[in-house]
C-alpha positions as CSV (number, residue, x, y, z in Angstrom):
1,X,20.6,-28.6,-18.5
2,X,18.2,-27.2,-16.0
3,X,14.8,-25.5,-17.8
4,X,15.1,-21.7,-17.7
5,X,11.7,-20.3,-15.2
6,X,10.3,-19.1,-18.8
7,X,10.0,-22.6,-20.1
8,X,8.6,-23.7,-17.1
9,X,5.7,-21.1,-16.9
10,X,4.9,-21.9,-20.8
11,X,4.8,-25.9,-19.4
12,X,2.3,-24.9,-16.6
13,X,0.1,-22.7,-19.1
14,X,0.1,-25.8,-21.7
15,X,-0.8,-28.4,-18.7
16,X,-3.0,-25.9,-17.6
17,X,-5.3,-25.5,-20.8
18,X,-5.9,-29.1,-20.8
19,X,-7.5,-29.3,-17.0
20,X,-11.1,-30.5,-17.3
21,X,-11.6,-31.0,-12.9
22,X,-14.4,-29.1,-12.5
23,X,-17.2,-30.5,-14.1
24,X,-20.1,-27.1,-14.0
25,X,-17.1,-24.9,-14.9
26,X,-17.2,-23.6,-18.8
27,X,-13.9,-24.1,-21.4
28,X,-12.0,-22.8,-22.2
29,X,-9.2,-22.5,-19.6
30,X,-8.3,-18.9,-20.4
31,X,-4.6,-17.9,-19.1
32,X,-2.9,-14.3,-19.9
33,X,0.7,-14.1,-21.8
34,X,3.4,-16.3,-20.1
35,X,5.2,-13.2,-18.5
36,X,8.0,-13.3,-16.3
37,X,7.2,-10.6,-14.2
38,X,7.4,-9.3,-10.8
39,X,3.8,-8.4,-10.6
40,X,0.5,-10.5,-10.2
41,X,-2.2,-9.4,-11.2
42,X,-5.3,-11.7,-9.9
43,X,-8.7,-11.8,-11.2
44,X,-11.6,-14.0,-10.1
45,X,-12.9,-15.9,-13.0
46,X,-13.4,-15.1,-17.0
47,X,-16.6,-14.2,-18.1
48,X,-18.7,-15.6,-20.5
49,X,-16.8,-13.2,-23.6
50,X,-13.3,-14.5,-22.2
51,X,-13.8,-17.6,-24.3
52,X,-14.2,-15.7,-27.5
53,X,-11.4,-13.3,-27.1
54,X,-8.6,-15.6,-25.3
55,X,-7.5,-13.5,-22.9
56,X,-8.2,-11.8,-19.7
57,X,-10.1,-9.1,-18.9
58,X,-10.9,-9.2,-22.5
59,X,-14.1,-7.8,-22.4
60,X,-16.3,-4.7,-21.0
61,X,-14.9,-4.9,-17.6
62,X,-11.4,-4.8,-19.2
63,X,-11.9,-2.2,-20.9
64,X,-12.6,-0.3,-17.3
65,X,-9.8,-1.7,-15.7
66,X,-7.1,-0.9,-18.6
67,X,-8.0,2.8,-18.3
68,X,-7.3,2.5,-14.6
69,X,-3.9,1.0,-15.5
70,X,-4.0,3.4,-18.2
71,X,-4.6,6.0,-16.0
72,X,-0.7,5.5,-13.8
73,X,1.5,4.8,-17.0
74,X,0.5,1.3,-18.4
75,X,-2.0,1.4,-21.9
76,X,-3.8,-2.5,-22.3
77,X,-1.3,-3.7,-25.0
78,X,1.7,-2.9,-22.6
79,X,0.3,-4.3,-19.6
80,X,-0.4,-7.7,-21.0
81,X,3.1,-7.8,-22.4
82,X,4.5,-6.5,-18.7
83,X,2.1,-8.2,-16.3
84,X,1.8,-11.6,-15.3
85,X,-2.5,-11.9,-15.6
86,X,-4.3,-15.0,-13.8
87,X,-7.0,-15.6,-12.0
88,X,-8.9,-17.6,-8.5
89,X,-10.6,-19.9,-11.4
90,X,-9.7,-20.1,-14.7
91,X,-12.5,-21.1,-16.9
92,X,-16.2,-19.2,-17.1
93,X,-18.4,-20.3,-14.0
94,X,-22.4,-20.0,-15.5
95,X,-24.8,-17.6,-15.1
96,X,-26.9,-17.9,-12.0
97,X,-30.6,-18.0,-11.7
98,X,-30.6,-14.0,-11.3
99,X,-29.0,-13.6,-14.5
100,X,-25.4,-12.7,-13.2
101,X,-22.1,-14.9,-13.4
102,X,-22.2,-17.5,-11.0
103,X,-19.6,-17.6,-8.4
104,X,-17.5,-20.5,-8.4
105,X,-17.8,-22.9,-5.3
106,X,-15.2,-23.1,-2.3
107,X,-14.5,-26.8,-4.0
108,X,-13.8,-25.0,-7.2
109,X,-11.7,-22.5,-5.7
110,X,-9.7,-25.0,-4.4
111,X,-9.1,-27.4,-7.0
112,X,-7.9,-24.3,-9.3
113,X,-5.6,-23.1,-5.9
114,X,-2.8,-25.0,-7.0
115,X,-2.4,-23.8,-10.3
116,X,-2.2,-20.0,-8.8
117,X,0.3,-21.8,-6.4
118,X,2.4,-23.0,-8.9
119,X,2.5,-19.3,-10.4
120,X,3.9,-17.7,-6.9
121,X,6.9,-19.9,-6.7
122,X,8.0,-19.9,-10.2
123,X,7.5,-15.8,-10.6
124,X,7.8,-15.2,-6.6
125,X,6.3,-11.8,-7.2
126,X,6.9,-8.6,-5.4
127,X,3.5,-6.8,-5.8
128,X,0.1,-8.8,-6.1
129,X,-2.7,-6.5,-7.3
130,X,-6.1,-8.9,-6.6
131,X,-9.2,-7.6,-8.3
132,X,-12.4,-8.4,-6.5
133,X,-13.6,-9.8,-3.4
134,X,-13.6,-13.4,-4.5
135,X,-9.6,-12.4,-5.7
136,X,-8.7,-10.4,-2.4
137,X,-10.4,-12.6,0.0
138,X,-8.0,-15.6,-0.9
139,X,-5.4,-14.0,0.9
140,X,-6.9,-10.9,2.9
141,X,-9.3,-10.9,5.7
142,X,-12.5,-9.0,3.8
143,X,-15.5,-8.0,6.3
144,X,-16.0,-4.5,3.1
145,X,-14.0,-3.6,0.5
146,X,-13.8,0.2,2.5
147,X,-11.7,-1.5,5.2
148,X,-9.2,-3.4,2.6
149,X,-9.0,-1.5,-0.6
150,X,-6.1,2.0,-0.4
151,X,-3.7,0.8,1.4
152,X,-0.7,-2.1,1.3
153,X,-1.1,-5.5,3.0
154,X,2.3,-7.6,3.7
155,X,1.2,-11.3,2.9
156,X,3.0,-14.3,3.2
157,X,2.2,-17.3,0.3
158,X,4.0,-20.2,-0.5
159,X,6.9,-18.9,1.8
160,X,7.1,-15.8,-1.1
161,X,6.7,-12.3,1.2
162,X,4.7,-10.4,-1.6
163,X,3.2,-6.6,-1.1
164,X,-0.6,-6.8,-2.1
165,X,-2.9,-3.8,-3.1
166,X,-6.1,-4.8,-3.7
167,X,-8.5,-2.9,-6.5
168,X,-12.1,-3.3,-6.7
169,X,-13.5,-5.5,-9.6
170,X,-14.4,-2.9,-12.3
171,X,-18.0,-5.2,-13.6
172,X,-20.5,-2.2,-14.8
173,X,-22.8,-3.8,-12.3
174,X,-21.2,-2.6,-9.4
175,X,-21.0,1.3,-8.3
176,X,-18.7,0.8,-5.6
177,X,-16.0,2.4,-7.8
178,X,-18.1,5.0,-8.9
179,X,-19.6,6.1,-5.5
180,X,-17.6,7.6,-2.3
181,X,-16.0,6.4,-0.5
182,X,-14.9,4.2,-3.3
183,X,-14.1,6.5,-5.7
184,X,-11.3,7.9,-3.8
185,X,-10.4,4.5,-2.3
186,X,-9.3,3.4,-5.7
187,X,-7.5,6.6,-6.2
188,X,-5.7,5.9,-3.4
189,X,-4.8,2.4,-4.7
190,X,-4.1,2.8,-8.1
191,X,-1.6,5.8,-6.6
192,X,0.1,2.8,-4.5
193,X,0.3,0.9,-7.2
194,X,2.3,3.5,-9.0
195,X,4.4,4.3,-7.0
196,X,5.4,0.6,-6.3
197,X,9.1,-0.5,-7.2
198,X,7.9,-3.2,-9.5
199,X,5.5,-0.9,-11.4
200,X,8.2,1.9,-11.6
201,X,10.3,-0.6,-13.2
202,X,7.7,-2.3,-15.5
203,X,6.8,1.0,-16.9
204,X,10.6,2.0,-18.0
């Protein structure tokens, strides 16, 4: 009998869990709820709270980003059930010398790339929402976030023809989402995102 695409994505999570590649990267592997949905949602890395909590987006940043979900028809607990969440890397990278989370290595990137791989082909998504430069530049050219985030990209991965609207990352250390021109930027996207097909239908 041929394992249903559910069972298979609760396989990858397990295997998943138990990666130990990258040696300066910090367990746990954290993983949102094994969703089968037709909407990514792609972070960068946890940070250091995501550990504690499990999930995510778990922490202060979440807490910005859920309102912005919030905001267009989908509250935290409904999202997580809805919205397939992963990530570039998937455990917490360091801090780095200034004090802020490190960001993980092109090697690191690349050794996680095949578990976000794996993720395309068995949801084969129709909308991709990246959050964050490290998320959007996997996929999109990124010279400023002005030039890439309020608008929808076309990209091809893993033969999967997905629509990607990219979203700032909501850390309270940045004020690009608080300042013009991003302000309305993210309006503009979080409007997109809303008016998707695969949001309209996750939100009935």
């Amino acid at each position: 009998m041929m394992t249903s695409k559910k069972t298979q994505l609760e396989q990858h999570q397990h295997t998943l869990k138990n990666c130990t590649q990258c040696t300066n990267m910090i367990r746990p592997v954290i993983t949102g709820n094994a969703v089968m949905s037709s909407i990514m949602l792609i972070g960068q890395a946890p940070g250091i709270h995501e550990g504690e909590v499990q999930k995510p987006f778990g922490w202060t940043a979440g807490k910005t980003l859920f309102k912005w979900f919030e905001s267009i028809g989908l509250a935290e607990t409904e999202f997580r059930q809805n919205i397939y969440m992963t990530a570039v890397c998937r455990c917490f990278p360091g801090k780095n010398k200034q004090g802020g989370d490190r960001v993980p290595s092109k090697q690191e990137v690349q050794q996680c790339s095949h578990w976000l791989n794996r993720e395309f082909i068995l949801l084969k998504p129709a909308l991709v929402i990246p959050v964050g430069k490290l998320a959007i530049s996997q996929y999109i050219k990124v010279n400023k976030l002005n030039e890439v985030i309020g608008s929808i990209h076309q990209v091809q991965h893993q033969d999967i023809c997905c629509d990607f609207i990219p979203l700032p990352h909501p850390s309270g250390a940045s004020t690009w989402h608080r300042t013009e021109p991003g302000k309305t930027l993210l309006t503009k996207a979080l409007k997109l995102v809303q008016q998707h097909p695969a949001w309209q239908q996750s939100i009935k």
